[in-house]
C-alpha positions as CSV (number, residue, x, y, z in Angstrom):
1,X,95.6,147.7,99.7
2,X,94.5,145.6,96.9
3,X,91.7,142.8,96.8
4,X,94.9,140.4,96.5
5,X,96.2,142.1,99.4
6,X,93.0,141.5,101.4
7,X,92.4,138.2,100.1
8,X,96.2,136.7,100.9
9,X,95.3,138.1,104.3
10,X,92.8,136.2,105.2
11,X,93.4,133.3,103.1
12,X,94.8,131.7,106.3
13,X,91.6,132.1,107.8
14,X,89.9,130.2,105.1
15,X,92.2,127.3,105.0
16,X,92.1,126.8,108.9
17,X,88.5,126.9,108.6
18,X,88.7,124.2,106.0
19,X,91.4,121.8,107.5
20,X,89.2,122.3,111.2
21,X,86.0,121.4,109.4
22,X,87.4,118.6,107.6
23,X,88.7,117.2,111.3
24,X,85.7,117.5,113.2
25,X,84.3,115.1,111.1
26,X,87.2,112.1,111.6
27,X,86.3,109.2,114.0
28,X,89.6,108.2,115.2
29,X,92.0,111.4,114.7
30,X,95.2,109.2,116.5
31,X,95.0,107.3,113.9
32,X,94.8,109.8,110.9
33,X,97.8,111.7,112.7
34,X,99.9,108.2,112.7
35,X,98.8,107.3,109.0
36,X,100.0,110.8,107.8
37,X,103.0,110.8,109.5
38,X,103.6,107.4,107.6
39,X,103.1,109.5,104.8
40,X,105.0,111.9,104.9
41,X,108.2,109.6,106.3
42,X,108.0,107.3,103.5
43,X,107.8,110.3,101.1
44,X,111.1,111.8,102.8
45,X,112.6,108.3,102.8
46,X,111.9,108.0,99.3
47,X,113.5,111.8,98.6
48,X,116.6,110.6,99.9
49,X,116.7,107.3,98.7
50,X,117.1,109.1,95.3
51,X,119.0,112.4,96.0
52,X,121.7,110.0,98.4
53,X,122.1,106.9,96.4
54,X,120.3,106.6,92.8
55,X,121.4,109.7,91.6
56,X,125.0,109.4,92.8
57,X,125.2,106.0,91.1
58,X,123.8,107.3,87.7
59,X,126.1,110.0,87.8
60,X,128.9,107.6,88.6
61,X,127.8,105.1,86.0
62,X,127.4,107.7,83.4
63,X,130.4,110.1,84.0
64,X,132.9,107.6,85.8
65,X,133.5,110.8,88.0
66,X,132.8,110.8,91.9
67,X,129.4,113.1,92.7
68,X,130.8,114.9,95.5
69,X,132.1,117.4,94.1
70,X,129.0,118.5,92.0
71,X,127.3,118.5,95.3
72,X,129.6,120.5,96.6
73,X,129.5,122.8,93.8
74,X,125.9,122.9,93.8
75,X,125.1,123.4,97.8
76,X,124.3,127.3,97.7
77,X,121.5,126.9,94.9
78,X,120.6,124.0,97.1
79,X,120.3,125.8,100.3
80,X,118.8,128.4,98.7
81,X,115.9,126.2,97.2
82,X,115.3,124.6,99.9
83,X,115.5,128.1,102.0
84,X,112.8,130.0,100.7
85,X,110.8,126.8,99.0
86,X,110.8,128.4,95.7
87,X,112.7,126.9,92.7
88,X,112.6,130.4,91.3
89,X,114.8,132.0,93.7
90,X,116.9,130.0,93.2
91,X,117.2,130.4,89.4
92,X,119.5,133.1,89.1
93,X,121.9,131.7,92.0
94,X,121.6,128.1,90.0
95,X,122.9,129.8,87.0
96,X,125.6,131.9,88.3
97,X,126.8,129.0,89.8
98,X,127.0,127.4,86.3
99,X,128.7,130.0,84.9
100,X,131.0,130.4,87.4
101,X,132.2,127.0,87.8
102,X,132.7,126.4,83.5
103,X,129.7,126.0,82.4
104,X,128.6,127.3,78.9
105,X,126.1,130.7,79.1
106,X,124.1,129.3,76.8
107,X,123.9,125.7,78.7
108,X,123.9,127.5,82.3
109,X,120.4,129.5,81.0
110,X,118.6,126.6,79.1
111,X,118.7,124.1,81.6
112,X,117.9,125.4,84.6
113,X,115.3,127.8,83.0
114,X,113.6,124.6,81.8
115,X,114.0,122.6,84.4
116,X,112.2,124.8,86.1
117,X,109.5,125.3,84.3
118,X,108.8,121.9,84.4
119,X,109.5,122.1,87.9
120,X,111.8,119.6,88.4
């Protein structure tokens, strides 16, 4: 074992310990609960507000082509993103789906590499 080791092991611990403290100290915790979930629905509202209907549209306005079939194309990397939470596991799978389906080499590495360093 190796002090990260150790320390990743009880870094749960630590956080609990935070969180807990932190909710001791709220008044009303129905209401915290109900103003998070809020939260956290209008932020998935908003996710799919952009990855259902204004990035379609873009991609119809700008290519003239229907958006289905990228999706399509692109559901593995997707499901593998969204899988593991990591948007570097799914690098690799992001570009050999590039490549596979046309994509230039050079194109298929930049872009994604990139992208994901800026995680986007």
């Amino acid at each position: 074992f190796s002090w990260i080791n150790i320390l990743m092991w009880f870094m749960p611990l630590g956080i609990v310990s935070l969180i807990s403290g932190n909710l001791l100290d709220v008044e009303d915790l129905a209401g915290t609960f109900q103003t998070i979930a809020m939260y956290v629905l209008t932020v998935l509202l908003g996710l799919f507000i952009h990855i259902l209907i204004i990035t379609p549209a873009f991609f119809l306005l700008l290519t003239q082509k229907s958006p289905l079939p990228v999706y399509k194309i692109m559901l593995h990397p997707f499901m593998i993103a969204f899988g593991t939470a990591s948007s570097g596991a799914a690098l690799p799978v992001t570009i050999a789906c590039l490549e596979e389906h046309g994509i230039d080499s050079r194109i298929a590495h930049f872009v994604p590499s990139f992208g994901n360093t800026l995680n986007v």
